[in-house]
N, C-alpha and C positions, 0 to 999 in steps of 0.2 A: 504494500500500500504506500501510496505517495503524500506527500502532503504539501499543498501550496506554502509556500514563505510568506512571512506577514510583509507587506511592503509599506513604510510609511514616508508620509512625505515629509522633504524638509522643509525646516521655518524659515522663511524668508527672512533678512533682518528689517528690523521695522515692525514686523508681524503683529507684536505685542504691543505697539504705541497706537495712541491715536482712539479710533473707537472702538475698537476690543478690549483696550486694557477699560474703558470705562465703564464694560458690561459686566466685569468681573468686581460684582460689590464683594466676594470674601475673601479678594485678596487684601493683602494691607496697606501696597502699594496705591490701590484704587481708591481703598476707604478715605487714606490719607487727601488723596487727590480731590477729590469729592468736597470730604470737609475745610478746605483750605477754599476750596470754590465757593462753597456756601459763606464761609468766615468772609470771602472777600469781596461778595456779591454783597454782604449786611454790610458791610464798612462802607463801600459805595453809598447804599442807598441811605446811610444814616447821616453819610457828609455832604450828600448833595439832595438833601431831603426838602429843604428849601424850593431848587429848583425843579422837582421834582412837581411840586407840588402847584409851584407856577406854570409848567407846563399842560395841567390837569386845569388846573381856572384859565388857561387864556386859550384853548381846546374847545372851551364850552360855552366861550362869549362872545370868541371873535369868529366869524363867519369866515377869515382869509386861513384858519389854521386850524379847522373844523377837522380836517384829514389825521390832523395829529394822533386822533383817537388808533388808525388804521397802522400808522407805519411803523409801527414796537412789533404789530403782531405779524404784519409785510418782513419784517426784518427778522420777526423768529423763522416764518417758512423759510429764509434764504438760509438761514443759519443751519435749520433743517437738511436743505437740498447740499448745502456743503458737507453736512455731515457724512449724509449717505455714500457719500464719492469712496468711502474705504479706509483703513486705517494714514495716518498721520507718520511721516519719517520724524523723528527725535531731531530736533536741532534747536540747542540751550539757547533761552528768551529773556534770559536774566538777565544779561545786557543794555540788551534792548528795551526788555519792560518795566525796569528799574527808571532811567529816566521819565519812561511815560507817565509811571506813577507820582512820582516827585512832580513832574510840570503839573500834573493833574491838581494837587495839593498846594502847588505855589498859586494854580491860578483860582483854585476857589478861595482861598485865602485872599487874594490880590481884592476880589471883589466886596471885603468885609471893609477892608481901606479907603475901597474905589467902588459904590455899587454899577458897576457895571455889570447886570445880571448875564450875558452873552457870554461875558468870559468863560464864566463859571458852567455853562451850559454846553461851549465845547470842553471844558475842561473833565466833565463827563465823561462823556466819551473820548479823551486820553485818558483817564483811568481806566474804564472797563479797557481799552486796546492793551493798554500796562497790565492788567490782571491775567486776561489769556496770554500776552507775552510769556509772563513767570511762568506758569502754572503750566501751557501746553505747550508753549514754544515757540518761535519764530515760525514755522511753519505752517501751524495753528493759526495764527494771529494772519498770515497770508492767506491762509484757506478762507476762515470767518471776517478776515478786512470789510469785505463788501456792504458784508449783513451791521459791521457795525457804522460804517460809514457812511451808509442808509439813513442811519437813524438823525442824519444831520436835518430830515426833512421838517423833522416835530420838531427844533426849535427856530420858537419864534423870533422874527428878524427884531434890531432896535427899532425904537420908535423913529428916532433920526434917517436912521439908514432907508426903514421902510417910506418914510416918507417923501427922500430924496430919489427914490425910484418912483413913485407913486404919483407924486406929481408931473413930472413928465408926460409919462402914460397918459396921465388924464387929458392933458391938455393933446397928445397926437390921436388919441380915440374921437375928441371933441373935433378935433379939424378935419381928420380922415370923413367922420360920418355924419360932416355939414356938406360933406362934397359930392357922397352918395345921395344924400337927401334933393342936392341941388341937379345932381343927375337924374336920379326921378323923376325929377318934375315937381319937386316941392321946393318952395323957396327958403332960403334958411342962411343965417347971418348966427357966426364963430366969432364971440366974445371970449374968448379963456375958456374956461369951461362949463360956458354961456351957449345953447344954442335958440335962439329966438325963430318961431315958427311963423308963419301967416298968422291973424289974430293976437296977435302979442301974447301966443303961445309958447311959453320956453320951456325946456328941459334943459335942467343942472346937470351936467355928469360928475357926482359926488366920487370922493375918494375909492368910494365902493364899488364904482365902476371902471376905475382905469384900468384892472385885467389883473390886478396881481392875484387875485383869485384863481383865476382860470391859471396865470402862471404858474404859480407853487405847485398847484395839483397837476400840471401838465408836465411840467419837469421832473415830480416827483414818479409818474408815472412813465414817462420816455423813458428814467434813467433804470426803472424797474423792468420795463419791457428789452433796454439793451441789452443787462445782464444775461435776462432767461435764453434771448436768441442767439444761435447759435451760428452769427454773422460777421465778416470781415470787421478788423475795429475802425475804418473809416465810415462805413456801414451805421455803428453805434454811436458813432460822436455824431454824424449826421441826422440820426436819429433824437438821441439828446436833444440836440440845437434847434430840432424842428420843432422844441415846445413852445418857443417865444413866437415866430408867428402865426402859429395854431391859436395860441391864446389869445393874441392880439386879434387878431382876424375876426376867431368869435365875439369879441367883444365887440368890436366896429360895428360888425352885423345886429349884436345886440340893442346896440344904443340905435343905429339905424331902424330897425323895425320898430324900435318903439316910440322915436319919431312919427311913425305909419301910419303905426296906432294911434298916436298921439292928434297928427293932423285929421284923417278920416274919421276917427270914430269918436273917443272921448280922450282927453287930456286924464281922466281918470285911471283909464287902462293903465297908464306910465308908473304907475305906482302901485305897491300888496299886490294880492296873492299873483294878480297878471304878470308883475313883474318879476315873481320868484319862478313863475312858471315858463317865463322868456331864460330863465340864467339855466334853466335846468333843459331847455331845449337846446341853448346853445352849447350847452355841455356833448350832448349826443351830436350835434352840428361837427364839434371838437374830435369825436371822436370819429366820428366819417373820415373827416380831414386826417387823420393820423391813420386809418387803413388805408388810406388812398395813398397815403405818403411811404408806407409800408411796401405795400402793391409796385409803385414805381420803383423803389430802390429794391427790391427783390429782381425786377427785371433785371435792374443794371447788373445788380451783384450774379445775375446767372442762375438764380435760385426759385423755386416752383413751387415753394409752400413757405405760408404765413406762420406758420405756429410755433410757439418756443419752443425751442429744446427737438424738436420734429429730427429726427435724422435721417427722414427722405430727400434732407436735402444735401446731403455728405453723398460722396459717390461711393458705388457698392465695388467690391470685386466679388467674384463669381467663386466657389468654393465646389473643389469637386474631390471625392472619393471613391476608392474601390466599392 
């Protein structure tokens, strides 16, 4: 009688790092691992608890940062989908995550001096990048980059800064779509961000309207859609960059139709629920415009399908055996 030989296979190095060793709660190595993550996760949240917290009230009052609620939980799935990719090569982070942690600490400190609450809000997120530094390593911290660097969407811009963008916008929205209005066939006179109708009908385009709305969530979103796809990186910056005049555009259209409204029908339209239901249409307008923009660079790029991650669009080779 014969007997087969046990054949086993060998451990690749690395085998054991990454997300294997993190399945194995009874070893000690893991446990350790584990609890130093949780220890460094509560030290986070207890020193930047503040802005934390501000992040959470200005989520729920301001309509331009309304998404904030959405992109912690956007940025778990990425974190997720890195996960999945297979264990993690070992390469020491303590170098690396040692400073990120210190600048983290210098700058929420800086802001107890200086309230300049922004500081402090990237300064978050250099701690957490400093935590998985240590703890997983430099190549961790390159895997999950993405997902944390995502999270720059939830914070809120300054008051200063948002406004020095803000104004702008308003006043190139207001001129753009006195010019539409004038091409229509409707008369219309661009004061700042004044547009005076036939009947000494005007619509203000309030701060609310200059687009940074539509911008934040459209860039937040292009830059989430270049990740998932699996396309050239000119491809994805172009992508990226298509948010500013998507947003712009819709909004043009926005304020223009309600001009439309405004002239033909009732001046009251221009305002409540009409007008909540104009931002939510131009949202889906927004997002035409980004499959269509999709559609076109897929041509260019050679490529025959839309969907993230899809890899019918990778070329096959052909696999053949006896």
């Amino acid at each position: 009688m014969s007997s087969t030989p046990l054949v086993t296979t060998p451990r690749l190095p690395g085998a054991e790092t990454g997300r294997v060793r993190l399945h194995r709660f009874n070893e000690p190595e893991s446990r350790v691992l584990l609890v130093g993550a949780a220890v460094a996760v509560a030290l986070l949240v207890l020193m930047f608890w503040a802005n934390i917290a501000h992040f959470v009230y200005i989520w729920s009052i301001d309509e331009n940062y309304s998404h904030g609620f959405l992109v912690p939980l956007i940025s778990l799935y990425f974190a997720n989908e890195a996960y999945k990719r297979g264990p993690i090569a070992h390469a020491p982070g303590v170098g690396l995550g040692i400073p990120l942690v210190v600048a983290a600490i210098l700058g929420r400190l800086a802001t107890v001096v200086v309230p300049v609450g922004f500081v402090g809000d990237l300064s978050l997120l250099l701690g957490l990048a400093g935590v998985v530094s240590i703890l997983l390593g430099r190549a961790a911290l390159w895997r999950f980059g993405f997902a944390i660097a995502f999270l720059a969407f939830m914070i809120p811009l300054p008051v200063a800064l948002y406004a020095k963008i803000a104004s702008p916008l308003q006043l190139m929205v207001s001129q753009f779509a006195s010019v539409l209005l004038n091409v229509i066939g409707i008369p219309a006179l661009c004061e700042g961000n004044m547009i005076t109708l036939p009947g000494d009908n005007r619509l203000f385009v309030a701060e609310a309207c200059s687009g940074m709305r539509q911008l934040t969530g459209f860039l937040a979103l292009t830059t989430a859609w270049a990740y998932l796809v699996k396309r050239p990186v000119w491809y994805r910056v172009v992508l990226v960059l298509s948010a500013i005049p998507i947003a712009m555009t819709a909004n043009i259209v926005r304020v223009t139709l309600t001009g439309v409204v405004s002239h033909y029908f009732d001046p009251k339209y221009a305002s409540g629920a009409f007008h909540t239901a104009e931002g939510l249409l131009m949202m889906g307008f927004g997002l035409c415009m980004l499959y269509a923009g999709c559609w076109v660079l897929d041509r260019l790029a050679g490529v025959s399908t839309d969907m993230p991650g899809d890899d019918s669009a990778a070329p096959t080779t052909a696999a053949s055996g006896a």
